[in-house]
PyMOL Python script that loads the backbone (N, CA, C, O; Angstrom):
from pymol import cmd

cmd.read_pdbstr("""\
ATOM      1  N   UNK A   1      28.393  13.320 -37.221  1.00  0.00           N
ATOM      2  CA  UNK A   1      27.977  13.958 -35.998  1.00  0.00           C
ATOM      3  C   UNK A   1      26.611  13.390 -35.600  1.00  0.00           C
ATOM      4  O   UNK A   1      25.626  13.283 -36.331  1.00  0.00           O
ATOM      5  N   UNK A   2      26.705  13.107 -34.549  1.00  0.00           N
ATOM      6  CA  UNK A   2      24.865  12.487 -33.680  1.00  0.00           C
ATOM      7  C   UNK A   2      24.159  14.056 -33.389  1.00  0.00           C
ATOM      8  O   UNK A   2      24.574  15.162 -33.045  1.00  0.00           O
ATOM      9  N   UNK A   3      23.017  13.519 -33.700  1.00  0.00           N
ATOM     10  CA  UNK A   3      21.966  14.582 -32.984  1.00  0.00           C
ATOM     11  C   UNK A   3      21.261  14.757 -31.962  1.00  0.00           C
ATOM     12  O   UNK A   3      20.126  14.281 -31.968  1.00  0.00           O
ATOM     13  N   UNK A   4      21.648  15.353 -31.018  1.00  0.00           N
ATOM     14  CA  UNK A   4      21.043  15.235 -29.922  1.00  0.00           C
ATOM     15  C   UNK A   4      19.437  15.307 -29.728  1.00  0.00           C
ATOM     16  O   UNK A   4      18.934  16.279 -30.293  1.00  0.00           O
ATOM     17  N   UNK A   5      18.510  14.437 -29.015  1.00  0.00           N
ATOM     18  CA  UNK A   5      17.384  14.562 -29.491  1.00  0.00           C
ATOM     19  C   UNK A   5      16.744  14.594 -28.296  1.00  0.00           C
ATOM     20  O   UNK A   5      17.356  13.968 -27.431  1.00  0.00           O
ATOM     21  N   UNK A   6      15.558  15.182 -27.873  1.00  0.00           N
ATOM     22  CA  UNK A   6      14.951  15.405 -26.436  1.00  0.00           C
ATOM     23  C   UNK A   6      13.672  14.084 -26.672  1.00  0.00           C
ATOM     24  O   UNK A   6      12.959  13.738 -27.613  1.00  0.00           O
ATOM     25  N   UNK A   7      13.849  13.692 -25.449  1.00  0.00           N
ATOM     26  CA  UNK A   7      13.045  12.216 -25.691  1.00  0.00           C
ATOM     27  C   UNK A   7      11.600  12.589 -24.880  1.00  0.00           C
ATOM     28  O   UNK A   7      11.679  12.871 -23.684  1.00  0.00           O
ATOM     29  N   UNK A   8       9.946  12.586 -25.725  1.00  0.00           N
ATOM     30  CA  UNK A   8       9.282  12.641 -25.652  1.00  0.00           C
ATOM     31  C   UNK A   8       8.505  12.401 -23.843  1.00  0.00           C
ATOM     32  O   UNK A   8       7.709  13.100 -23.216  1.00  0.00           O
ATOM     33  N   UNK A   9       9.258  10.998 -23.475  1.00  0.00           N
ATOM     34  CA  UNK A   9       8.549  11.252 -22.020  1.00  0.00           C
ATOM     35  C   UNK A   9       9.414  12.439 -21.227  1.00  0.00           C
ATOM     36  O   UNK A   9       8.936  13.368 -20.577  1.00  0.00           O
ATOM     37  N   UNK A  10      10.692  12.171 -21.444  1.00  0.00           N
ATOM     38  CA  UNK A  10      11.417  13.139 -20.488  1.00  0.00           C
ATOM     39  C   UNK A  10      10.927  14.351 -20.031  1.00  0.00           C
ATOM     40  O   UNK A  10      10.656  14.782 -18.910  1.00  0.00           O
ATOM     41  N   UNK A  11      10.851  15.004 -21.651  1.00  0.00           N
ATOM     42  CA  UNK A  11      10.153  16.740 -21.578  1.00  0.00           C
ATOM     43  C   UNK A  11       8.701  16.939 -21.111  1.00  0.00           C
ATOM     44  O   UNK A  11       8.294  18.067 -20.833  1.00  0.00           O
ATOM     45  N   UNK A  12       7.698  15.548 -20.999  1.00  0.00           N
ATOM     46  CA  UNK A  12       6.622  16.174 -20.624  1.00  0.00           C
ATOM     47  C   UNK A  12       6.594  15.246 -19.576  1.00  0.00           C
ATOM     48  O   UNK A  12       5.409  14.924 -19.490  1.00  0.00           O
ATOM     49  N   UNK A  13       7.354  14.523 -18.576  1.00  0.00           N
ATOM     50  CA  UNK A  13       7.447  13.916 -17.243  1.00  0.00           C
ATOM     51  C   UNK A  13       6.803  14.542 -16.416  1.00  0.00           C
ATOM     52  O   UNK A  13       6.161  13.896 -15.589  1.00  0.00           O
ATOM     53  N   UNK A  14       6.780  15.829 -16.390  1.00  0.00           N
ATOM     54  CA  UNK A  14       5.669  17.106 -15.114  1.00  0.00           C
ATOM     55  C   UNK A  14       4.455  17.425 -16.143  1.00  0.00           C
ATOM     56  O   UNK A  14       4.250  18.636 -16.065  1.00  0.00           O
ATOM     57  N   UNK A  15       3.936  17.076 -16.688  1.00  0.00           N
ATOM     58  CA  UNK A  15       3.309  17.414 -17.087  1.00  0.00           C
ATOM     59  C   UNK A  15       1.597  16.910 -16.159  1.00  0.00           C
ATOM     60  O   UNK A  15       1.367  15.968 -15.401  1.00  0.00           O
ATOM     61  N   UNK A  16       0.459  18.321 -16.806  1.00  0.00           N
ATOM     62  CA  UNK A  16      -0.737  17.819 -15.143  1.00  0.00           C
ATOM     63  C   UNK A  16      -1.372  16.596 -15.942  1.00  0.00           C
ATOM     64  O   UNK A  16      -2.140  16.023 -15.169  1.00  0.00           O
ATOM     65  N   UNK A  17      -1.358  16.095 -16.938  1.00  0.00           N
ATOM     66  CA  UNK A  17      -1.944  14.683 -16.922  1.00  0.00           C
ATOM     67  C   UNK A  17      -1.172  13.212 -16.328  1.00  0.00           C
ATOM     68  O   UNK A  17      -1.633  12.071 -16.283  1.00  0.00           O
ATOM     69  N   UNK A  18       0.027  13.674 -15.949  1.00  0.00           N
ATOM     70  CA  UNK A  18       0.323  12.686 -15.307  1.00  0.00           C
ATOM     71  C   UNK A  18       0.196  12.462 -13.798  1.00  0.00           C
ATOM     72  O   UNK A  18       0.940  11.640 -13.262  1.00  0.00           O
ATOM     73  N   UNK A  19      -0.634  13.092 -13.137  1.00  0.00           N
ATOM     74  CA  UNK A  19      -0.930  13.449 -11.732  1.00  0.00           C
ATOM     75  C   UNK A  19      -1.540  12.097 -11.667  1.00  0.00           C
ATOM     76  O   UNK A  19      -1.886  11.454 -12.658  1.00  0.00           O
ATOM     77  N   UNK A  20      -1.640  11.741 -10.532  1.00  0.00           N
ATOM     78  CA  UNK A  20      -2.449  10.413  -9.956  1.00  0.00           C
ATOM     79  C   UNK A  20      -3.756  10.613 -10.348  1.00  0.00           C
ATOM     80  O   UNK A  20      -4.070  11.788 -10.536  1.00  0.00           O
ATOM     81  N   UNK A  21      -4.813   9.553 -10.562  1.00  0.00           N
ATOM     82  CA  UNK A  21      -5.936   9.688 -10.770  1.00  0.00           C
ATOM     83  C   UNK A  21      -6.716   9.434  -9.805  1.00  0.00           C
ATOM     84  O   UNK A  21      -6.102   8.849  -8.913  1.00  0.00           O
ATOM     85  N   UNK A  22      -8.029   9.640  -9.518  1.00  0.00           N
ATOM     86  CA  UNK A  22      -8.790   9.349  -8.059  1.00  0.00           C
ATOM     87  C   UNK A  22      -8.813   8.253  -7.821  1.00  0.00           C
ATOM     88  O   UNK A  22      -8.608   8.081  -6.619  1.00  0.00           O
ATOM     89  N   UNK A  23      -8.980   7.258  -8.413  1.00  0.00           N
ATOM     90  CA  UNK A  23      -8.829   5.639  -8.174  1.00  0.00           C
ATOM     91  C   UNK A  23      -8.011   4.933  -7.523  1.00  0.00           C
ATOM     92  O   UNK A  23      -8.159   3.880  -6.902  1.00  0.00           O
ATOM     93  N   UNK A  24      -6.476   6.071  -7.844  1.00  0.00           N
ATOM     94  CA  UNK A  24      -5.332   5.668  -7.503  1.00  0.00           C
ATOM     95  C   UNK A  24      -5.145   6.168  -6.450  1.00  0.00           C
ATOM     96  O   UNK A  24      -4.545   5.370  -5.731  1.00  0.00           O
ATOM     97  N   UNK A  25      -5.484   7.738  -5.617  1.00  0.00           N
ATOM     98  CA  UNK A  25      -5.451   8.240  -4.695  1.00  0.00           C
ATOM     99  C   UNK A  25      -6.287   7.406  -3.830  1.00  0.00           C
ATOM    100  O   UNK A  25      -5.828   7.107  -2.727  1.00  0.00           O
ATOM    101  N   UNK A  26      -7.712   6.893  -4.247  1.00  0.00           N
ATOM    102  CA  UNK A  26      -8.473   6.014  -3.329  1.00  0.00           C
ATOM    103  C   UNK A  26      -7.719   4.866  -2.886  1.00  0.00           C
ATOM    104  O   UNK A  26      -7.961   4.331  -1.804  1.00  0.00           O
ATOM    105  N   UNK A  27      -6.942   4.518  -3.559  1.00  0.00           N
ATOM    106  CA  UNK A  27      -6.218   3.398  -3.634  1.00  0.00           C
ATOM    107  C   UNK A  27      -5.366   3.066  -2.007  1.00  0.00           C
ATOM    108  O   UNK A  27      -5.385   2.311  -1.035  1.00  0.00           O
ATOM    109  N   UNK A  28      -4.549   4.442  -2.688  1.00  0.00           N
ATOM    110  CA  UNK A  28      -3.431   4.516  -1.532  1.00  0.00           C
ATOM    111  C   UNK A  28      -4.029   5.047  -0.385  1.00  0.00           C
ATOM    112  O   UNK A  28      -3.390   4.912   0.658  1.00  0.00           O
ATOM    113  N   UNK A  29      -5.708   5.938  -0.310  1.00  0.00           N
ATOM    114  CA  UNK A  29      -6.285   6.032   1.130  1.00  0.00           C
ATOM    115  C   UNK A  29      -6.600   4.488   1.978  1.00  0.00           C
ATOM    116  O   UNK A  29      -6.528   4.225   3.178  1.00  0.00           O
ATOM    117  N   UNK A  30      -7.050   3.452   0.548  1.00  0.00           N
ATOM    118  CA  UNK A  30      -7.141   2.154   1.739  1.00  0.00           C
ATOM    119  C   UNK A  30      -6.207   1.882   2.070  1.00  0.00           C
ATOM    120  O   UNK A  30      -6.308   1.186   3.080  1.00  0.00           O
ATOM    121  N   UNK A  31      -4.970   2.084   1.699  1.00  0.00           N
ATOM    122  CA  UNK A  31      -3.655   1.315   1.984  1.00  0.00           C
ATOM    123  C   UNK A  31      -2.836   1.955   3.141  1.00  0.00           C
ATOM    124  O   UNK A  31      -1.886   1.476   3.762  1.00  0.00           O
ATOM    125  N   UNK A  32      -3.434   3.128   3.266  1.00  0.00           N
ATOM    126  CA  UNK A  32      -2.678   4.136   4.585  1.00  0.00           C
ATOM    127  C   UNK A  32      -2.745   3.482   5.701  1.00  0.00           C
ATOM    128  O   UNK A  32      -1.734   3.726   6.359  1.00  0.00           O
ATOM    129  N   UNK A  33      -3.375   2.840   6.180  1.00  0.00           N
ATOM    130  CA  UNK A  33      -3.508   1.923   7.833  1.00  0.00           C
ATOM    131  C   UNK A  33      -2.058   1.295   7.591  1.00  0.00           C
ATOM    132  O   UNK A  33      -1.099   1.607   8.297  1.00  0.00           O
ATOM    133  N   UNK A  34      -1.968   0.286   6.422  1.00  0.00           N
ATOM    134  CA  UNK A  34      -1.253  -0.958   6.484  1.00  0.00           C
ATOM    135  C   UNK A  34       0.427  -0.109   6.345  1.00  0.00           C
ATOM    136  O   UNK A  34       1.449  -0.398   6.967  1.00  0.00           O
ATOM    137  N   UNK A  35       0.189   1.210   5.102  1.00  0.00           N
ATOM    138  CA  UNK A  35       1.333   1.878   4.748  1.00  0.00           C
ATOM    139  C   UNK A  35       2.248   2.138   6.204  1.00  0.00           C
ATOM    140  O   UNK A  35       3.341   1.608   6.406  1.00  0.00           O
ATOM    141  N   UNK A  36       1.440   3.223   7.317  1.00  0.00           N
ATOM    142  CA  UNK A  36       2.054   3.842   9.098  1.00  0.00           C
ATOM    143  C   UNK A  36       2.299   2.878   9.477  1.00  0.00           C
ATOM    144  O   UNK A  36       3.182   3.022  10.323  1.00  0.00           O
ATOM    145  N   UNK A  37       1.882   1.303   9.296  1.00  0.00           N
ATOM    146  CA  UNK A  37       2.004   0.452  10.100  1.00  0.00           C
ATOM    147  C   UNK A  37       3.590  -0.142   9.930  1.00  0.00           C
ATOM    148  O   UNK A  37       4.223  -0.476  10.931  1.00  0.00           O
ATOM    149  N   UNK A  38       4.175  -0.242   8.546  1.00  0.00           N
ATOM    150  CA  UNK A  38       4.789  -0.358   7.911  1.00  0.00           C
ATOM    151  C   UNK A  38       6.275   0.593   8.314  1.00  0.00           C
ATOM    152  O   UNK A  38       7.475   0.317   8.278  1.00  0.00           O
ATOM    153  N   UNK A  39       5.554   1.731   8.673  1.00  0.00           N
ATOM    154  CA  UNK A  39       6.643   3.103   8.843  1.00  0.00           C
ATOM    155  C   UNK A  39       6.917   2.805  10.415  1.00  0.00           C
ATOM    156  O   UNK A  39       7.983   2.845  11.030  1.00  0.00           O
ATOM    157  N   UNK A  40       5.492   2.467  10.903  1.00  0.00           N
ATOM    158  CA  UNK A  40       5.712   2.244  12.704  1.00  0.00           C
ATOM    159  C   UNK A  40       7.159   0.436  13.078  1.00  0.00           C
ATOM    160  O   UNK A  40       7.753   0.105  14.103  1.00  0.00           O
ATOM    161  N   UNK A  41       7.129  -0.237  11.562  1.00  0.00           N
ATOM    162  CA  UNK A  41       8.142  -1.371  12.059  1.00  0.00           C
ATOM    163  C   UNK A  41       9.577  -1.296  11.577  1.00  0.00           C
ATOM    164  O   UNK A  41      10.482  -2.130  11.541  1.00  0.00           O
ATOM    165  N   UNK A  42       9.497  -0.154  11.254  1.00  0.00           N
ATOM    166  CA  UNK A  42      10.984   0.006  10.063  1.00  0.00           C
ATOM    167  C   UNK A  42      10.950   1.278  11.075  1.00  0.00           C
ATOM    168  O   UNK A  42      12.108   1.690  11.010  1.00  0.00           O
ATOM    169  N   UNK A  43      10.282   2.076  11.927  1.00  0.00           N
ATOM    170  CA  UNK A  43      11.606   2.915  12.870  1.00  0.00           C
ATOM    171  C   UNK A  43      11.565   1.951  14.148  1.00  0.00           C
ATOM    172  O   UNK A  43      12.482   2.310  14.886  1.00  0.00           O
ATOM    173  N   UNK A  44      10.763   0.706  14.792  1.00  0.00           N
ATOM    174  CA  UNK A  44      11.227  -0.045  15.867  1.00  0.00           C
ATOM    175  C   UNK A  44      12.868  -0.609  14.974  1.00  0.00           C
ATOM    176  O   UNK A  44      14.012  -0.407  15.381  1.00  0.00           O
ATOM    177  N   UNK A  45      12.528  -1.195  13.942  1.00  0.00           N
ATOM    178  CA  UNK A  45      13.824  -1.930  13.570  1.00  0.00           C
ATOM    179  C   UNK A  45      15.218  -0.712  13.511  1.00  0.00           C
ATOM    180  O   UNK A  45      16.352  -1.038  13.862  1.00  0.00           O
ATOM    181  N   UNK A  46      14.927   0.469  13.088  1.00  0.00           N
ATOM    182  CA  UNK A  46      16.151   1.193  13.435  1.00  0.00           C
ATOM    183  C   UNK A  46      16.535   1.691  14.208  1.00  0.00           C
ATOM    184  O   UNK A  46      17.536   2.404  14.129  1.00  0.00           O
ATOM    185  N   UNK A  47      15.840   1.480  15.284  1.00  0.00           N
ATOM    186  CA  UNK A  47      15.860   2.110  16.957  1.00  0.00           C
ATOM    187  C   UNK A  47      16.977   0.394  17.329  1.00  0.00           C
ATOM    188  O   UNK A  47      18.148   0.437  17.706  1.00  0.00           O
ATOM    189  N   UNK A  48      16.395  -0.555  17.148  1.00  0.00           N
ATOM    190  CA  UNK A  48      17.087  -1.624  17.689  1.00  0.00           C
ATOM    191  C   UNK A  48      18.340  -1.872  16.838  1.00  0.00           C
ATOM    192  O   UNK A  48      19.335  -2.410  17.324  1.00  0.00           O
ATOM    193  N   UNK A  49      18.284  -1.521  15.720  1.00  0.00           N
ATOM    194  CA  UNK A  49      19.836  -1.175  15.423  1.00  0.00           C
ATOM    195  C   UNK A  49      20.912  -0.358  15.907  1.00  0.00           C
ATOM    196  O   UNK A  49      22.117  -0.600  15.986  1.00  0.00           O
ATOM    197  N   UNK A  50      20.381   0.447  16.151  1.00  0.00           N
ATOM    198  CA  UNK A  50      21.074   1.435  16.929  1.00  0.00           C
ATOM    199  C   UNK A  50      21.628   1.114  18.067  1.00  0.00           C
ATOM    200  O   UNK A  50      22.479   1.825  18.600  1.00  0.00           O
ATOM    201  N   UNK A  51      21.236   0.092  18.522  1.00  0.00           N
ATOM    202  CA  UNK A  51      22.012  -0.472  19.575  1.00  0.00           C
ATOM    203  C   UNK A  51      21.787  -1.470  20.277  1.00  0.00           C
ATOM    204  O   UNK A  51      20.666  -1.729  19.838  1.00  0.00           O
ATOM    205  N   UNK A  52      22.030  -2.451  21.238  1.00  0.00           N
ATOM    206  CA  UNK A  52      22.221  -3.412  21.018  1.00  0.00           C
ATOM    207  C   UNK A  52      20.191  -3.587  22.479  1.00  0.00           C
ATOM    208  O   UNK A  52      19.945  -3.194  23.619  1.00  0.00           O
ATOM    209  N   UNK A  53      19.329  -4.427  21.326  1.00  0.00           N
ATOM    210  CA  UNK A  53      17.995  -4.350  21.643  1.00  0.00           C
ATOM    211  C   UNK A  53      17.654  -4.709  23.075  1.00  0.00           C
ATOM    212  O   UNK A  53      17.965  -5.866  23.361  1.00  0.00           O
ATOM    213  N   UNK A  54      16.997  -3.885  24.209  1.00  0.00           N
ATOM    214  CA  UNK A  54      16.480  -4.230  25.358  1.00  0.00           C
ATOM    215  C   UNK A  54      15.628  -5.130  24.723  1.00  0.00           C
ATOM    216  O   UNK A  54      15.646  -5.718  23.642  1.00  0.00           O
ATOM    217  N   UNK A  55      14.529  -5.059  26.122  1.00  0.00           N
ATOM    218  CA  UNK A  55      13.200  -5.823  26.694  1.00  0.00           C
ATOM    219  C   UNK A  55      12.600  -4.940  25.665  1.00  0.00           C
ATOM    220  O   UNK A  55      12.705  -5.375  24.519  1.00  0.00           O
ATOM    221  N   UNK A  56      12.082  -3.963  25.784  1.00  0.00           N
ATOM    222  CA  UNK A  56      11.453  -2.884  25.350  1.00  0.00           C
ATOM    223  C   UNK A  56      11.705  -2.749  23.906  1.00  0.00           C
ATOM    224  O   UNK A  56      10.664  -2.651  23.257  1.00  0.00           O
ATOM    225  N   UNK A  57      12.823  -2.715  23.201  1.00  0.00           N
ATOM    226  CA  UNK A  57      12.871  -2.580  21.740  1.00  0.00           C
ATOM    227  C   UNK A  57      12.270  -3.980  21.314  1.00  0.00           C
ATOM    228  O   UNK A  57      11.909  -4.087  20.142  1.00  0.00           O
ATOM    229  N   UNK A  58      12.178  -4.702  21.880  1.00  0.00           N
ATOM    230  CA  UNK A  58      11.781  -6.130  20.934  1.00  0.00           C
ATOM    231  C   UNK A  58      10.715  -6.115  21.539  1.00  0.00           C
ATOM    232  O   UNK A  58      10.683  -7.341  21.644  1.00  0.00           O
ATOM    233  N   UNK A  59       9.903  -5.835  21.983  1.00  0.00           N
ATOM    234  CA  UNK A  59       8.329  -5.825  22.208  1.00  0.00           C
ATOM    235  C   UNK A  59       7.513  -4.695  21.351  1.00  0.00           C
ATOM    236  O   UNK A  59       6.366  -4.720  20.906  1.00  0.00           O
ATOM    237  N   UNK A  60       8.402  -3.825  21.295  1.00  0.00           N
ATOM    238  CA  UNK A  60       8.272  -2.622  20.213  1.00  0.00           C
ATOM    239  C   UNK A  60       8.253  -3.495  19.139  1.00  0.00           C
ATOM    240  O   UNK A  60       7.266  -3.917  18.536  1.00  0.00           O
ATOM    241  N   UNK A  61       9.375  -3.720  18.957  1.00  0.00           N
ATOM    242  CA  UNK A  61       9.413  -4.451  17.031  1.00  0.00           C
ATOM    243  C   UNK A  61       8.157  -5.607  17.264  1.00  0.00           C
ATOM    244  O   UNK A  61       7.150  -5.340  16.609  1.00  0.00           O
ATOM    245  N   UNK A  62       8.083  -6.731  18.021  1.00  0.00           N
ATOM    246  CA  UNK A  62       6.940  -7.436  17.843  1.00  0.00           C
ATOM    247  C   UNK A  62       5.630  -6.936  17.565  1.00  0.00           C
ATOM    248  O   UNK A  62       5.013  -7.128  16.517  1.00  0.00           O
ATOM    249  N   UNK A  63       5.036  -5.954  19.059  1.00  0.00           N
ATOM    250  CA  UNK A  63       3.963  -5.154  18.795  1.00  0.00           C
ATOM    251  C   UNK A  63       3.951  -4.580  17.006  1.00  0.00           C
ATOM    252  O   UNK A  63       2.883  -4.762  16.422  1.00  0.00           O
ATOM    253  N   UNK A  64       4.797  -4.095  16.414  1.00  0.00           N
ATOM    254  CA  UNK A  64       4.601  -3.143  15.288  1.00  0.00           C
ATOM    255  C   UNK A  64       4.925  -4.872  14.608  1.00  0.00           C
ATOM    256  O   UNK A  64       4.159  -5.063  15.552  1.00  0.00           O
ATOM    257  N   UNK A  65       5.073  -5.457  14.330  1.00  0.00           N
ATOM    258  CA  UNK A  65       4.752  -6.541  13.466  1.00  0.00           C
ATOM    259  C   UNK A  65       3.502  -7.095  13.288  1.00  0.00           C
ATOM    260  O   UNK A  65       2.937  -7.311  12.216  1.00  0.00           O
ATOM    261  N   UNK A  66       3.067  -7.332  14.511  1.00  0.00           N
ATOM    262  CA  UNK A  66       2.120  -7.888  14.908  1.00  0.00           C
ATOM    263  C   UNK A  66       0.223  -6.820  14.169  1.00  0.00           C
ATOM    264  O   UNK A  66      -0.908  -7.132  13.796  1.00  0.00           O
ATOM    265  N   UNK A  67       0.895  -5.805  14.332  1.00  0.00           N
ATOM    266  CA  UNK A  67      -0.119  -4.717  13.744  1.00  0.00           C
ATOM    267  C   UNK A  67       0.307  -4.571  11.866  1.00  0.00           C
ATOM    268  O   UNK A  67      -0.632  -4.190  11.169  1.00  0.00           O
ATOM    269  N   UNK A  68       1.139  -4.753  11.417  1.00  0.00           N
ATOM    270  CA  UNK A  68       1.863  -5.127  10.196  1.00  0.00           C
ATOM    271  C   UNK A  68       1.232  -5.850   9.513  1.00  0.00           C
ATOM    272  O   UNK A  68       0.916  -5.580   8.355  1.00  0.00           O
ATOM    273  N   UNK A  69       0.853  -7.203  10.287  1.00  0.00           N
ATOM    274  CA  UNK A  69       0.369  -8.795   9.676  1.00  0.00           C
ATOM    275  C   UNK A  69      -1.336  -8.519  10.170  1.00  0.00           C
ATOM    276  O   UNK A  69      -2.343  -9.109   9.778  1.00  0.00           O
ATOM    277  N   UNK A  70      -1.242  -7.720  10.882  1.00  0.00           N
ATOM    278  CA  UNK A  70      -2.990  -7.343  11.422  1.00  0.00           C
ATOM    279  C   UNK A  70      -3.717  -6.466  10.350  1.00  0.00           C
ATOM    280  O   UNK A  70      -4.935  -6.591  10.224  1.00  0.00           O
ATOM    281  N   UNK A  71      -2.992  -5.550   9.544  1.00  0.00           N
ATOM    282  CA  UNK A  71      -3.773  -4.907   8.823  1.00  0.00           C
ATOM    283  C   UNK A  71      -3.496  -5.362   7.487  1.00  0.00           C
ATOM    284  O   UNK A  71      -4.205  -4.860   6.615  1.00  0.00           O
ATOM    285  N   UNK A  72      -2.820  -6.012   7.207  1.00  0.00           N
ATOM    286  CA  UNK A  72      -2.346  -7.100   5.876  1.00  0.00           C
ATOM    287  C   UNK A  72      -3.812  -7.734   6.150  1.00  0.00           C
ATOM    288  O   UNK A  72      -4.757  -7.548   5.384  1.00  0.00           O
ATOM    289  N   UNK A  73      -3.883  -8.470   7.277  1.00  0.00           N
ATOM    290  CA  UNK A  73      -5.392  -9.260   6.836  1.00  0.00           C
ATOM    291  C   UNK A  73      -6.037  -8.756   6.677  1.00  0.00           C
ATOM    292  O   UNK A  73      -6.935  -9.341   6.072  1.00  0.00           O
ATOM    293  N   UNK A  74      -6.306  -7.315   6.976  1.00  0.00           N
ATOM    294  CA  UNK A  74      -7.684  -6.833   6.838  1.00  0.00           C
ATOM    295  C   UNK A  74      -7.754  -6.338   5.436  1.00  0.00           C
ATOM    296  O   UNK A  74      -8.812  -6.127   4.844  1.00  0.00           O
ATOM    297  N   UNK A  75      -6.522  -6.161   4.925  1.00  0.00           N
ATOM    298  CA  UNK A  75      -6.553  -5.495   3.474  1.00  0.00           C
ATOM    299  C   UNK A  75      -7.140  -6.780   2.768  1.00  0.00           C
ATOM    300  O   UNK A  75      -8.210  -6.847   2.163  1.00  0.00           O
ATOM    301  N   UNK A  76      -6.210  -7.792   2.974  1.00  0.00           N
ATOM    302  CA  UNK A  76      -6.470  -8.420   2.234  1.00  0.00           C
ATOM    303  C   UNK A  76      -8.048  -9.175   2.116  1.00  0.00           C
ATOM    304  O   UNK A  76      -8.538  -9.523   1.041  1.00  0.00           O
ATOM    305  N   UNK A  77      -8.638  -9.321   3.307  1.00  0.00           N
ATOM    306  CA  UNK A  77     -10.161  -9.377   3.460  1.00  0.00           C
ATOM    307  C   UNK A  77     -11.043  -8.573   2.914  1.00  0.00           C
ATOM    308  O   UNK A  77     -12.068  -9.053   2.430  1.00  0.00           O
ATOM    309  N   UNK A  78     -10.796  -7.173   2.895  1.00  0.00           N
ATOM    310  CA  UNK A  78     -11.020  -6.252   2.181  1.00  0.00           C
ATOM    311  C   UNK A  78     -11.236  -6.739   0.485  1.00  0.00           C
ATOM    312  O   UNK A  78     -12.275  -6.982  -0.130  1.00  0.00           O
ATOM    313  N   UNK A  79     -10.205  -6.756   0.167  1.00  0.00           N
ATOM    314  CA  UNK A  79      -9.773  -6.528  -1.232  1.00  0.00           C
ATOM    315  C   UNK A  79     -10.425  -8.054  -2.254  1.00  0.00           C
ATOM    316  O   UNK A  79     -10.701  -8.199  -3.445  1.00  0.00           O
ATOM    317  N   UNK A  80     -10.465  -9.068  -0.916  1.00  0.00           N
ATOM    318  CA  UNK A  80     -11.117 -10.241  -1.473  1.00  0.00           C
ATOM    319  C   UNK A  80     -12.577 -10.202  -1.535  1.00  0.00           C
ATOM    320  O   UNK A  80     -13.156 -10.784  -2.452  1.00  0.00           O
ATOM    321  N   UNK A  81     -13.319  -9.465  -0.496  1.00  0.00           N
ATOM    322  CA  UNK A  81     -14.662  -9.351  -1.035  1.00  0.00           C
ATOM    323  C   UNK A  81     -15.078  -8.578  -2.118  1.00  0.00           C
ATOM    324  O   UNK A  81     -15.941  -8.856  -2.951  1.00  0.00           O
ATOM    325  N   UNK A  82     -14.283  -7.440  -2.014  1.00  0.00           N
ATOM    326  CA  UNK A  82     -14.900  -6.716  -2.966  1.00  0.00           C
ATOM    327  C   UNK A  82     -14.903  -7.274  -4.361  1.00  0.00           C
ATOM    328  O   UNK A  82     -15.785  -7.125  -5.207  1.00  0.00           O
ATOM    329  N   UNK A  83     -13.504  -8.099  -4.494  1.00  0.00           N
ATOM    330  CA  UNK A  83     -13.485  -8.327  -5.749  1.00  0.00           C
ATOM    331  C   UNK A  83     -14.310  -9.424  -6.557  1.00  0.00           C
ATOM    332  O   UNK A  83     -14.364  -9.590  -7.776  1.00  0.00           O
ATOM    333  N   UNK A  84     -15.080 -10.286  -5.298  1.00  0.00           N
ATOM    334  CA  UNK A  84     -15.258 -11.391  -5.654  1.00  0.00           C
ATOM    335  C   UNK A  84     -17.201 -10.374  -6.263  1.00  0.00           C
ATOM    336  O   UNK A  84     -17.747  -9.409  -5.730  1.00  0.00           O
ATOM    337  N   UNK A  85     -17.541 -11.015  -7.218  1.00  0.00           N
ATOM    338  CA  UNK A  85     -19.053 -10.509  -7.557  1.00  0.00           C
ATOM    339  C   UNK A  85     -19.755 -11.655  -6.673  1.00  0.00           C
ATOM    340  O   UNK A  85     -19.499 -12.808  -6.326  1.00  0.00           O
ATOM    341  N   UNK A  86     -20.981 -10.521  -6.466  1.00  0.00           N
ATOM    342  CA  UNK A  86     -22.584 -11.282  -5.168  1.00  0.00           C
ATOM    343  C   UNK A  86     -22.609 -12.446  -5.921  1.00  0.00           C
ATOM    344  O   UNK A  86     -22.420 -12.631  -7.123  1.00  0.00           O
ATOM    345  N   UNK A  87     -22.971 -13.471  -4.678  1.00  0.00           N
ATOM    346  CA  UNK A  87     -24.137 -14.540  -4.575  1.00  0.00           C
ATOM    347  C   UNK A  87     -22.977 -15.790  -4.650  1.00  0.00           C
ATOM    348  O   UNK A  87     -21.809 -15.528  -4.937  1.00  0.00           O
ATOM    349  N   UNK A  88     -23.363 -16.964  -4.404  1.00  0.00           N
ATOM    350  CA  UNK A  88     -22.637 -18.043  -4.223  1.00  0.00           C
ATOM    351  C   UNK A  88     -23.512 -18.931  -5.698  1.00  0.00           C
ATOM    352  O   UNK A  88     -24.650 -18.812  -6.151  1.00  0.00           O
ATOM    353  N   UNK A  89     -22.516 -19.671  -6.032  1.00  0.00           N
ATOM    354  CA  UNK A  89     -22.588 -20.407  -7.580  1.00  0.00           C
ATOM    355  C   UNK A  89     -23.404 -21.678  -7.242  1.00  0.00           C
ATOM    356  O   UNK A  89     -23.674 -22.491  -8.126  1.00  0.00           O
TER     357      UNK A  89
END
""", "prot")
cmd.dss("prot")
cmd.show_as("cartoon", "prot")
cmd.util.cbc("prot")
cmd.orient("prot")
């Protein structure tokens, strides 16, 4: 006969030390611009699925791309200064 056995992460999966940590919450506050922007091109793209795309749905989907690849740079401008340490070599 096997023994059924309760597996250590399972039972404490809710547990409050596994809550996000502030670093990580800071994290995802810089990332919120780029995150809506993200949400704003994935409902143009299911609006233009829905049927077959005007003038207007594809200026929609461009516009929300266009703001997509706009806050990608800024993250990523972001994320490159900070990481780089002061002063030039």
């Amino acid at each position: 006969m096997e023994h059924i056995v309760t597996v250590q992460d399972t039972v404490t999966a809710f547990a409050d030390w596994i809550e996000p940590t502030a670093a990580e919450l800071d994290a995802i506050e810089e990332e919120m611009p780029l995150i809506l922007a993200d949400v704003d091109l994935i409902d143009a793209q299911i609006i233009a699925l829905d049927r077959t795309p005007n003038e207007l749905d594809t200026r929609r989907t461009r516009r929300a791309l266009a703001r997509v690849l706009a806050e990608r740079a800024v993250l990523a401008n972001r994320t490159a200064t900070e990481s780089l340490p002061g002063g030039a070599a």
